[in-house]
Backbone bond lengths (Angstrom), bond angles and torsions (degrees), N, CA, C in turn:
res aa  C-N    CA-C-N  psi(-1)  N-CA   C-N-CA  omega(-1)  CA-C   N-CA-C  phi
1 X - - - 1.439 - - 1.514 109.84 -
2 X 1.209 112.04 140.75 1.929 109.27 173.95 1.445 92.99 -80.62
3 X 1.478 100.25 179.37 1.332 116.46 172.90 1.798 113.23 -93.92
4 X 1.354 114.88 2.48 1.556 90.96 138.15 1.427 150.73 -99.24
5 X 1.482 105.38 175.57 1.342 107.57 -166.91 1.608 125.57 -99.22
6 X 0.932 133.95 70.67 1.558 116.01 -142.69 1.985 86.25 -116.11
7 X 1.717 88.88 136.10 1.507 126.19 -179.27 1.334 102.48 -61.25
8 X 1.246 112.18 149.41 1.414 135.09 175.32 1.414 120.29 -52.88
9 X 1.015 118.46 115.54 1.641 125.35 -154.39 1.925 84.78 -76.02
10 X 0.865 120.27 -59.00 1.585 105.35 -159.71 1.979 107.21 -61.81
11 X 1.367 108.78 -11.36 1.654 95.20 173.89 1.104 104.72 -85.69
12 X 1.705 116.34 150.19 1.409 137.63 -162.71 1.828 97.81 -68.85
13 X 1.084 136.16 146.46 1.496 145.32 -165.65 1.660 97.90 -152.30
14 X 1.234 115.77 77.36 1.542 121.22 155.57 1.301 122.13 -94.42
15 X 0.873 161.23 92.92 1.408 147.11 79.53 1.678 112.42 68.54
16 X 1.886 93.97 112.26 1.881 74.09 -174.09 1.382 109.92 -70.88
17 X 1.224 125.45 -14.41 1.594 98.17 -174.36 1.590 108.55 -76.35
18 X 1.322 120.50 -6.53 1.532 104.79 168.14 1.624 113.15 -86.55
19 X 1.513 123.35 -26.26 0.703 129.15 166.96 1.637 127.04 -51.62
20 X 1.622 113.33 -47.86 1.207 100.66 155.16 1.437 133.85 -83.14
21 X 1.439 125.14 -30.34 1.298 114.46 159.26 1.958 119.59 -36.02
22 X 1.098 127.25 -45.91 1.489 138.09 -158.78 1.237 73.95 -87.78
23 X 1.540 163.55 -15.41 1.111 130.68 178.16 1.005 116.72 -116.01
24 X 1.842 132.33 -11.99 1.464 139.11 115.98 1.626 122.98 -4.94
25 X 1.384 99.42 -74.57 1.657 110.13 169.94 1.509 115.48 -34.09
26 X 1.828 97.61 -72.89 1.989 102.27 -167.90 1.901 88.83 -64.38
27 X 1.371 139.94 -23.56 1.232 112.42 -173.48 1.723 113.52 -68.09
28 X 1.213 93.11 -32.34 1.799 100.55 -169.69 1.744 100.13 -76.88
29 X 1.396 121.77 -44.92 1.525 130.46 -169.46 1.838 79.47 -47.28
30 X 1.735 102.44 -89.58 1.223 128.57 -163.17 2.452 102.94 -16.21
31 X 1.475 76.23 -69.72 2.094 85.39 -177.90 1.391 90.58 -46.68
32 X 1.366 132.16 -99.64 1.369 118.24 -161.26 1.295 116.27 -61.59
33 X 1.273 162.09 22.53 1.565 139.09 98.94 1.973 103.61 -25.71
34 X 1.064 115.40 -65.87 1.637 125.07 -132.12 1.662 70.71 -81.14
35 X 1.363 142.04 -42.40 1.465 120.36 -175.73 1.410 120.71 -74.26
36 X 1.698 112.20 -26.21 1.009 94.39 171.91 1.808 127.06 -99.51
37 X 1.177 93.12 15.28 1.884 95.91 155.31 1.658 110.30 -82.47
38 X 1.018 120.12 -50.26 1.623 150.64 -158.93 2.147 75.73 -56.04
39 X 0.895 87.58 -76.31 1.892 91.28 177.04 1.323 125.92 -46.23
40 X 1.537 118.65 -57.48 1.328 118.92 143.98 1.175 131.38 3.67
41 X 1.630 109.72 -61.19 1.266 128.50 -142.88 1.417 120.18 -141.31
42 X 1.518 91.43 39.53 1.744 103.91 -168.69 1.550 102.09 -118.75
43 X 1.386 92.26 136.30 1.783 100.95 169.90 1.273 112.59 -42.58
44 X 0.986 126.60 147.30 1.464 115.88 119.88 1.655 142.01 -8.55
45 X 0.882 123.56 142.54 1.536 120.16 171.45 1.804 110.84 -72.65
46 X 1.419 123.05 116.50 1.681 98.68 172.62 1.452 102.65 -103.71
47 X 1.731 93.88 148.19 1.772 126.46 -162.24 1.396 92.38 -75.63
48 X 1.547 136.26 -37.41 1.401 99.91 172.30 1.252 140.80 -93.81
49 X 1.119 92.03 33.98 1.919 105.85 171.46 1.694 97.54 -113.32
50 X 0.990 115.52 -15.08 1.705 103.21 160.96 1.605 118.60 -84.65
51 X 1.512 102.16 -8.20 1.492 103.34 -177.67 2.028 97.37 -71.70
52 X 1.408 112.49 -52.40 1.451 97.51 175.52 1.362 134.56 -111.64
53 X 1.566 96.64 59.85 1.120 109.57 178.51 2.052 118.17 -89.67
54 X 1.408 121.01 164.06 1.227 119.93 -177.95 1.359 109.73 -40.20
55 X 1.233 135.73 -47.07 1.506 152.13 168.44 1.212 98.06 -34.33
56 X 1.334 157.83 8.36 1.301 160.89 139.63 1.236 119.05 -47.23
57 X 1.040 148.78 120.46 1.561 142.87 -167.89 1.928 101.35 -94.86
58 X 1.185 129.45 -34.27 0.977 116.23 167.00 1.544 122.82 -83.80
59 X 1.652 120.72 -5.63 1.457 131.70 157.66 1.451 92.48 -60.04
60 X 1.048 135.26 -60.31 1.272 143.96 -148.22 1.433 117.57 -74.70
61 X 1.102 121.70 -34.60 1.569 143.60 168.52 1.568 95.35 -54.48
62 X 1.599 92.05 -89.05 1.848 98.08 -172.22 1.361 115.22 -38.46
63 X 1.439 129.89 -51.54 1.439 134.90 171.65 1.323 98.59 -32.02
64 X 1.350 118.59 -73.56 1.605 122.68 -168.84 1.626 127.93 -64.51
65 X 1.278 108.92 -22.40 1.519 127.68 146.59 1.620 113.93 -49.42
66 X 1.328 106.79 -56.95 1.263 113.86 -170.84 1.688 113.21 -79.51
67 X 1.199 111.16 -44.84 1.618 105.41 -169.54 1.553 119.56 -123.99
68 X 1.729 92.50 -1.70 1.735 94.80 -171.48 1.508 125.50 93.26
69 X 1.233 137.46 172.46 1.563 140.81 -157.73 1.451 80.34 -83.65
70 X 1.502 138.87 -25.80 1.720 116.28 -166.61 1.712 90.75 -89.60
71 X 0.816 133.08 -10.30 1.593 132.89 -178.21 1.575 102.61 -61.32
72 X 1.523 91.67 -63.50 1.775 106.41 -170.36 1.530 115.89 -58.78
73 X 1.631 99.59 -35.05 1.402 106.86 176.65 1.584 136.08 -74.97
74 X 1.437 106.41 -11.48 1.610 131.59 -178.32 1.490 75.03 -97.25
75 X 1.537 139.80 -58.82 1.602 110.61 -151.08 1.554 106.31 -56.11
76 X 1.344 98.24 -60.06 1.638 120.54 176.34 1.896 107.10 -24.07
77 X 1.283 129.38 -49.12 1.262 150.85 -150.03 1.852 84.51 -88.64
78 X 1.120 89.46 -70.44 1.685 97.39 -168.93 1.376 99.11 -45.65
79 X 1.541 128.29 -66.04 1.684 126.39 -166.78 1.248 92.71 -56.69
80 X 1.104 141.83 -45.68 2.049 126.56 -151.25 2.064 85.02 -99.46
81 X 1.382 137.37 16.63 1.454 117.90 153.12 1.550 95.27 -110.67
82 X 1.233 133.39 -17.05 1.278 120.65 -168.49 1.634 112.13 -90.40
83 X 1.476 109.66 -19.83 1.284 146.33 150.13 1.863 124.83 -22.77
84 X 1.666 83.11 -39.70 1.636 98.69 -177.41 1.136 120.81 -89.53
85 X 0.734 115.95 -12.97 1.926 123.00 179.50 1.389 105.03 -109.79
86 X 1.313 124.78 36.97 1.593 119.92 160.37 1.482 111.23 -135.17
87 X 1.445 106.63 124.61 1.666 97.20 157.53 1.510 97.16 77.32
88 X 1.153 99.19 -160.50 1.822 122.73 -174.12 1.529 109.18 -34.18
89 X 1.758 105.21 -54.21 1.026 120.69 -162.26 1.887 114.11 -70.39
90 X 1.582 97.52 -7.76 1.677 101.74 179.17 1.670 82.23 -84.18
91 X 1.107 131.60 -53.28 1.751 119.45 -170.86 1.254 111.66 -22.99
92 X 1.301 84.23 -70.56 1.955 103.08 -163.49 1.725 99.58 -44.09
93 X 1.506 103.16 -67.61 1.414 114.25 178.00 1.608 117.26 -33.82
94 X 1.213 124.62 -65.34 1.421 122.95 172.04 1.502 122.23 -49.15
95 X 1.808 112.91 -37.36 1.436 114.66 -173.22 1.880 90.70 -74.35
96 X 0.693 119.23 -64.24 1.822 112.26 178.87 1.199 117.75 -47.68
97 X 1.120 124.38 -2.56 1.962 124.80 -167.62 2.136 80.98 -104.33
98 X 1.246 88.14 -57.14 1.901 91.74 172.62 1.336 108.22 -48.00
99 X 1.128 120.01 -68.07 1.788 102.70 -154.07 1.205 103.88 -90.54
100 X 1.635 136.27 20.10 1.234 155.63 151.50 1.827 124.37 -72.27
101 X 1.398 79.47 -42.38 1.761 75.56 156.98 1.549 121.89 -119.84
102 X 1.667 115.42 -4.60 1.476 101.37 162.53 1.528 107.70 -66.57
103 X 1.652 117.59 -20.67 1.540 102.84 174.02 0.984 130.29 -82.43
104 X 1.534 119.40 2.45 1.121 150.00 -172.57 2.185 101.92 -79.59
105 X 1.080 89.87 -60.30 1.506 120.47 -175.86 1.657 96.22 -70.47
106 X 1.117 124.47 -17.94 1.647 99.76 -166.57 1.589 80.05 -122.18
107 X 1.316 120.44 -3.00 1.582 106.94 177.97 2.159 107.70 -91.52
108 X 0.944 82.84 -17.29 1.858 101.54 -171.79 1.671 96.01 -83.46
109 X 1.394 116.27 -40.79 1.431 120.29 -160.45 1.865 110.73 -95.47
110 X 1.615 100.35 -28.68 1.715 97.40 148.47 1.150 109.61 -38.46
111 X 1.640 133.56 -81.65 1.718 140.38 -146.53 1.498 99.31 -60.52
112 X 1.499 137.96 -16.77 0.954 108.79 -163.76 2.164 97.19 -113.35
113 X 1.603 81.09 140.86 2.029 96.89 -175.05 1.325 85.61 -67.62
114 X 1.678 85.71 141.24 1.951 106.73 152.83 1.659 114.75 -57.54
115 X 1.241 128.64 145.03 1.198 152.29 -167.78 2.188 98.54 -92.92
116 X 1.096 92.49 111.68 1.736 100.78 -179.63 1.554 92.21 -70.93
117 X 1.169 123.91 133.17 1.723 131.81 157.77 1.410 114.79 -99.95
């Protein structure tokens, strides 16, 4: 026998950088599938929930009466994050959360060397 040691040819031997690339891929496939059902299958926008929305100029007054330009500016902040999880705007949101971490996964799985067998 030499003095090396070499692993059992029939167990599977991947390599993390394939390992994370292949899980880059199903992350990005998977998000855009799930955005484009999410889109598919989205209401409509309804007009009277834009009737009292922050975009109100007399919402906007009293707010600023009441709490100041950081008042108006947290409402403003709050409606356009609460904004994202409805309708169309969950699509978009989910397809970017996807190819945000498959780039995540294929940026982590560059740095790492292939494994010599």
């Amino acid at each position: 026998m030499s003095g090396s040691q070499k692993a059992d040819p029939a167990a599977p031997h991947w390599p993390w950088r394939k390992r994370l690339y292949r899980a880059g891929v199903a992350v990005l496939l998977a998000g855009l599938i799930a955005a484009a059902i999410i889109y598919a299958s989205a209401a409509r926008p309804d007009s009277t929930a834009s009737m009292y929305a922050i975009t109100d100029p007399r919402y906007q007054i009293e707010l600023q009466h009441i709490g100041g330009n950081a008042a108006v500016f947290m409402a403003q902040l709050h409606q356009w994050f609460d904004g994202l999880w409805h309708g169309t705007a969950l699509a978009y949101t989910v397809a970017v959360a996807g190819m945000a971490i498959a780039g995540i996964c294929f940026f982590v799985g560059y740095f790492f060397a292939d494994e010599e067998t």
